[in-house]
C-alpha positions in Angstrom: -13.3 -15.9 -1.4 -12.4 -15.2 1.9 -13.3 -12.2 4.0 -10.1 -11.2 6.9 -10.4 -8.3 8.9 -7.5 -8.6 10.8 -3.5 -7.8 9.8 -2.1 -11.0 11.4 -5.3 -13.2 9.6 -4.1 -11.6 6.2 -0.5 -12.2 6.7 -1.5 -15.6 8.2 -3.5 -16.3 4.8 -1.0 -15.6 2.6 2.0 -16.9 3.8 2.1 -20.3 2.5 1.0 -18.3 -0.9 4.2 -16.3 -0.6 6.6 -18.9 0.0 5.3 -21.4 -2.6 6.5 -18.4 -4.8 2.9 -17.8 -6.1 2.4 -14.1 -7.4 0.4 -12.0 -5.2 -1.7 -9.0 -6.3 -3.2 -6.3 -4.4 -6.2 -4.2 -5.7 -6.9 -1.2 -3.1 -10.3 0.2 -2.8 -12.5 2.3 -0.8 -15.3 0.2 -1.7 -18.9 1.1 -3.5 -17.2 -1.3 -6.0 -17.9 -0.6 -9.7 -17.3 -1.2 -12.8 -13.6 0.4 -12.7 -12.6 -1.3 -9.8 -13.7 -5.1 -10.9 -11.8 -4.2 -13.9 -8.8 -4.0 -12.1 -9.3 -7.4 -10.2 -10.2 -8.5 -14.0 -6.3 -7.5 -14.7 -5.0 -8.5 -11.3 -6.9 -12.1 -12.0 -4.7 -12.3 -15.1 -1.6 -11.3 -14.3 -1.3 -13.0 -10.7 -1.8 -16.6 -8.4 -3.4 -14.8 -6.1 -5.9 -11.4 -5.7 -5.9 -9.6 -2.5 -8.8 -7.1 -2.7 -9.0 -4.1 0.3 -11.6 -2.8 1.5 -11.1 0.3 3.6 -12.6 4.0 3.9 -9.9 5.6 5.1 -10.8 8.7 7.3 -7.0 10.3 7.0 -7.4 11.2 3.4 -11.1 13.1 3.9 -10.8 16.7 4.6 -14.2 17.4 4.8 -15.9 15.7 7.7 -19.6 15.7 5.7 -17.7 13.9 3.1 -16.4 11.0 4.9 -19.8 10.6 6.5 -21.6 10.1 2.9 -18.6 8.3 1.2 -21.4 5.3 0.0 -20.9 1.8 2.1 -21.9 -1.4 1.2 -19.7 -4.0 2.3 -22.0 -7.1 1.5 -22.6 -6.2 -2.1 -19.1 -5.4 -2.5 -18.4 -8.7 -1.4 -20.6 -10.3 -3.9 -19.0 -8.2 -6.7 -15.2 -9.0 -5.9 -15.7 -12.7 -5.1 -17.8 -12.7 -8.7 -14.9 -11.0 -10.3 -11.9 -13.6 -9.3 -10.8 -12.0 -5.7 -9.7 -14.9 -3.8 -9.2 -12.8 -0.2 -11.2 -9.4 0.8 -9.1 -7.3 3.3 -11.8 -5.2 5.1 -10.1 -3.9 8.3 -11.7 -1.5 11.0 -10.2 1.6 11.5 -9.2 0.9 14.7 -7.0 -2.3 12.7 -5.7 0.4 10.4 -5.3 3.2 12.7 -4.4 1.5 15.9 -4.6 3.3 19.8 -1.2 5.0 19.3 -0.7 5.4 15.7 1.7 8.6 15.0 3.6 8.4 12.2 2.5 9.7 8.5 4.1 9.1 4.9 3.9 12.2 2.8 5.9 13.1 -0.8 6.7 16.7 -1.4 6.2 18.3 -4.7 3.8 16.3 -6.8 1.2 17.3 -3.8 1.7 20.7 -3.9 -1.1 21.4 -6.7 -4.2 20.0 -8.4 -6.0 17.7 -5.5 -3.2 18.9 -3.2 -4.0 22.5 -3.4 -8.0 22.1 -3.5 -8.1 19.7 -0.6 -5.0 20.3 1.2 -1.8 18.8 2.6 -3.4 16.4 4.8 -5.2 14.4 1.5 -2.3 13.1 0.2 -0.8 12.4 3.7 -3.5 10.4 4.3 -3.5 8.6 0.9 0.3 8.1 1.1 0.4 6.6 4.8 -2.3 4.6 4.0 -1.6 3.0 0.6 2.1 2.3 2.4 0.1 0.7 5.1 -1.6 -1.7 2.7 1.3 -2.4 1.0 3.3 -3.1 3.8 0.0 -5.6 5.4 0.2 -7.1 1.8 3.4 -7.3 0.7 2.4 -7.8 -3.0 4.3 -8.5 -6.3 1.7 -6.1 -7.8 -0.8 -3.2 -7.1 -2.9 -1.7 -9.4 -5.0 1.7 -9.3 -7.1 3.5 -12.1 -6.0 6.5 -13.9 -9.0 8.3 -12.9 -6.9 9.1 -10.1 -3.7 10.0 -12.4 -2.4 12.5 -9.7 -2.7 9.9 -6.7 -1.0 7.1 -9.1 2.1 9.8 -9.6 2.2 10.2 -5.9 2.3 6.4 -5.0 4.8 5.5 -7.2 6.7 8.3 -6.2 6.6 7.0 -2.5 7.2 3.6 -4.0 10.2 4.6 -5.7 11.3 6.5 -2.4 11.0 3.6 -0.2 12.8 1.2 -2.3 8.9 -0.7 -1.5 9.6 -4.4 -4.1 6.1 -4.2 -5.7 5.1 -2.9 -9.5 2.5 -0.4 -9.9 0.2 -1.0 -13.0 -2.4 2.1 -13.9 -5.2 0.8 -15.9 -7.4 3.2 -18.1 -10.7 4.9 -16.9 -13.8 2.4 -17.6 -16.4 4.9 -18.0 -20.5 5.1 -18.8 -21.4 4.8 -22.0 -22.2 8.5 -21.7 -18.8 9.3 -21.1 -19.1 9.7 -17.5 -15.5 8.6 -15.2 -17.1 5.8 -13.0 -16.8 6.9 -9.6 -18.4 5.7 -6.3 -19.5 9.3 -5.4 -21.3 9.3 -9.0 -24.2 7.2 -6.6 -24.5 10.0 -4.9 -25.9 12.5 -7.7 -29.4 13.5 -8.0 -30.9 12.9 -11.9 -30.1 16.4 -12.7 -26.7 16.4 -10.7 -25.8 13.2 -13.0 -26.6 15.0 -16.6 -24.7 17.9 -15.3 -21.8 16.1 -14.5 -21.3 15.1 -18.3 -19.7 18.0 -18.5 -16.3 17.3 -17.5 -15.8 14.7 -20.0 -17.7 17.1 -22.7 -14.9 19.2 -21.5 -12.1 16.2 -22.2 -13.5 15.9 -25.3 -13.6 19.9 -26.4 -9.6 19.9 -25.6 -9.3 16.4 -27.6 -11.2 17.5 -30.6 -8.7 21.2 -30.5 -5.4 19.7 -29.8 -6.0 17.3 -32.8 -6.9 19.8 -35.2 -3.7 21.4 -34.5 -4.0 23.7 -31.6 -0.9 23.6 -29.3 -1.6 26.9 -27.2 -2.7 25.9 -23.6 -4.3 29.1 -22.8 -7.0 28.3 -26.0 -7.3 24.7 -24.9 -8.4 25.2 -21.3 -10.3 28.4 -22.5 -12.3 25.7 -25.2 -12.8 23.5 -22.0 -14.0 26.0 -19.6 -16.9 27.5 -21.5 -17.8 23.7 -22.0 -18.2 23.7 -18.8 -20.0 26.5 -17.8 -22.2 26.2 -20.4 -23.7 22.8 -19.1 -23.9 25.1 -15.8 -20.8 23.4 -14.3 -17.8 25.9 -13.1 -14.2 23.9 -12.5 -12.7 23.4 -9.2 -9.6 23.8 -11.1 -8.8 22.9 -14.7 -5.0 22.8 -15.7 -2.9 21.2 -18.1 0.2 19.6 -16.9 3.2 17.5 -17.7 2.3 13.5 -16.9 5.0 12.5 -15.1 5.8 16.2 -12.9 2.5 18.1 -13.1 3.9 21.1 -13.8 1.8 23.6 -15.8 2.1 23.3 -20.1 2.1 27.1 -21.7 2.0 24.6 -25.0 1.2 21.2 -26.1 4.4 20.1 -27.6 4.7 16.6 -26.0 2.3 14.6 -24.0 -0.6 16.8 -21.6 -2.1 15.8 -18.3 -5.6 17.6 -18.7 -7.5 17.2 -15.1 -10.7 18.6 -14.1 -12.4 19.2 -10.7 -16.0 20.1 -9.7 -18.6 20.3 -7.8 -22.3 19.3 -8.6 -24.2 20.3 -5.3 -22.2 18.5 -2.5 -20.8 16.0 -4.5 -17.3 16.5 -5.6 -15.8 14.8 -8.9 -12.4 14.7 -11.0 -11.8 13.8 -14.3 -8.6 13.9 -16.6 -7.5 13.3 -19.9 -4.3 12.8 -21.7 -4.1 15.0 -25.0 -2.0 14.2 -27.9 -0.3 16.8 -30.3 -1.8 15.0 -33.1 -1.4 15.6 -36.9 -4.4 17.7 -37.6 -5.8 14.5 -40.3 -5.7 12.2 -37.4 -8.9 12.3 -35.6 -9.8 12.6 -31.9 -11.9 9.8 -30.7 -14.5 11.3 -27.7 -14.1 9.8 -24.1 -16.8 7.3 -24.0 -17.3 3.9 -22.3 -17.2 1.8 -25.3 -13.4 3.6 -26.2 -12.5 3.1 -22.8 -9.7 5.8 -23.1 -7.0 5.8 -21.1 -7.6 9.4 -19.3 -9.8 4.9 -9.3 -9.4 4.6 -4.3 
C-alpha cells in the first residue's frame, strides 16, 4: 500500500491506473478505522482494480470546536488496518493540502439539509461535508465511492450533489456493521466511558422497539416514535431528535404506509451518536429481526 499526502502524488499515482482503463474506487474516511469502514474497502476490493482509501479529519464539517479536538486519531494503526484490508493507496492529506492559503468557495445542497443533522448541528455541517466529499471526488476521480448507511442522511446529501454536478462516479451505501450488542460502529463509540457504552444501547433498543411495532401491524407514526422514546429514556438516554421520515426526501411520515427512515440522535456525556433504521410495514405474521451485528441490518465519514 502506499501512503500519498499530496494532490499532485495521488493524481500522479493513479494516472497510469486510469488510462489502462482499470476501475478505481474511492472509500472516504475520517479515520479511527473500524470494523464498518474495512467493510467498505472489503466491497470496494471486490468491485474495483484499484482502492483509494482517504484519510482526512475534516475541520469544515465540525461545529463544535471541543469536538474536532477529541475526534480519535491514529493514523499508523489505521494504516495497518486498510493496507490489511486490500487498500492499495491511503490518501492522508494535511489540512493545509485540503484547505489551501486562499481557499473560498463551499458546495452546499438545499433542502435535504434543512432537518435531522442539519437542524441539530447547523448549516455549516453539511457545507462542510458537501465541499469536502466534492473535493475528494474531484482529487480522485473515481468510478466508485462508497459510504455506510450509518450516515443515511449524509449518503442522500452526496448523491444529491452528485446528481447536481453531473460528478461521473456511482455511489454504493453499504449496511451498518454493528457490535454484537447491537451498537452502530462509530469512531466516537472509543470515546465512551463503560457506563456511557451500555447506555448507548439504547438507540438501537430504540430501532428495535419501532421494528418489533411496525411489524405487528402498527402504522401510526406518532405510537412508533412514542414506543421508541420511552425506550430511550428509560435506559436514561433522551434523543437529540427522533423522527420518522421518507428515505429518499426526509420529510416527516404521519403513517407507515411505504418505506420509513427512522434516525436517532444523542448524547451520552460529551459524546454525540446517531443511529437509524429503515422500518417495513410488514404483515403482522412476518417477524421483525432485532438490529444486531450478526444480522448486519441494513439501517459511516
Amino acid at each position: 500500500m502506499r501512503v500519498v499526502r499530496l494532490v499532485s502524488e495521488l493524481r500522479s499515482l493513479l494516472a497510469p491506473a486510469r488510462q489502462a482503463g482499470l476501475t478505481i474506487g474511492l472509500v472516504p474516511t475520517m479515520g479511527a478505522l473500524h470494523d464498518g469502514h474495512l467493510s467498505l474497502v472489503a466491497r470496494a476490493r471486490e468491485q474495483c482494480d484499484v482502492v483509494v482509501a482517504s484519510l482526512f479529519v475534516n475541520p469544515a464539517q465540525f461545529n463544535e470546536r471541543s469536538d474536532l479536538e477529541r475526534y480519535p486519531r491514529a493514523e499508523r494503526r489505521d494504516a495497518e488496518l486498510a493496507a490489511a484490508a486490500g487498500t492499495d493507496v491511503l490518501f492522508a492529506p494535511s489540512v493545509e493540502e485540503v484547505y489551501p492559503a486562499g481557499f473560498a468557495t463551499a458546495v452546499e445542497v438545499f433542502g435535504l439539509t434543512d432537518r435531522l443533522e442539519g437542524a441539530a448541528r447547523g448549516s455549516e455541517h453539511f457545507r462542510g461535508v458537501a465541499t469536502v466529499v466534492t473535493k475528494l471526488l474531484c482529487m480522485t476521480m473515481p468510478d466508485v465511492a462508497y459510504f455506510g448507511q450509518k450516515d443515511a442522511q449524509q449518503v442522500l446529501v452526496i448523491r444529491r450533489l452528485v446528481a447536481d454536478l453531473n460528478l461521473p462516479v456511482r455511489i454504493e451505501t453499504r449496511p451498518t456493521v454493528r457490535e454484537p450488542d447491537g451498537l452502530a460502529m462509530s469512531s466516537r463509540n472509543a470515546l465512551l466511558d463503560p457506563e456511557q457504552r451500555a447506555r448507548a444501547l439504547a438507540l438501537s433498543a430504540a430501532l428495535n422497539a419501532a421494528r418489533e411495532l411496525a411489524g405487528a401491524g402498527e402504522r401510526s407514526a406518532a405510537t412508533l416514535l412514542d414506543v421508541a422514546r420511552e425506550t430511550m429514556l428509560s435506559q436514561g438516554v433522551r434523543p437529540e431528535y427522533l423522527a420518522l421520515v421518507e428515505p429518499d426526501t426526509l420529510e416527516p411520515m404521519d403513517r407507515l404506509t411505504g418505506e420509513g427512515l427512522l434516525a436517532v440522535a444523542a448524547r451520552l456525556g460529551a459524546v454525540r451518536l446517531i443511529d437509524n433504521a429503515i422500518l417495513h410495514p410488514t404483515p403482522a405474521s412476518t417477524p421483525s429481526q432485532p438490529l444486531t451485528g450478526e444480522t448486519n441490518a441494513t439501517c459511516n465519514v
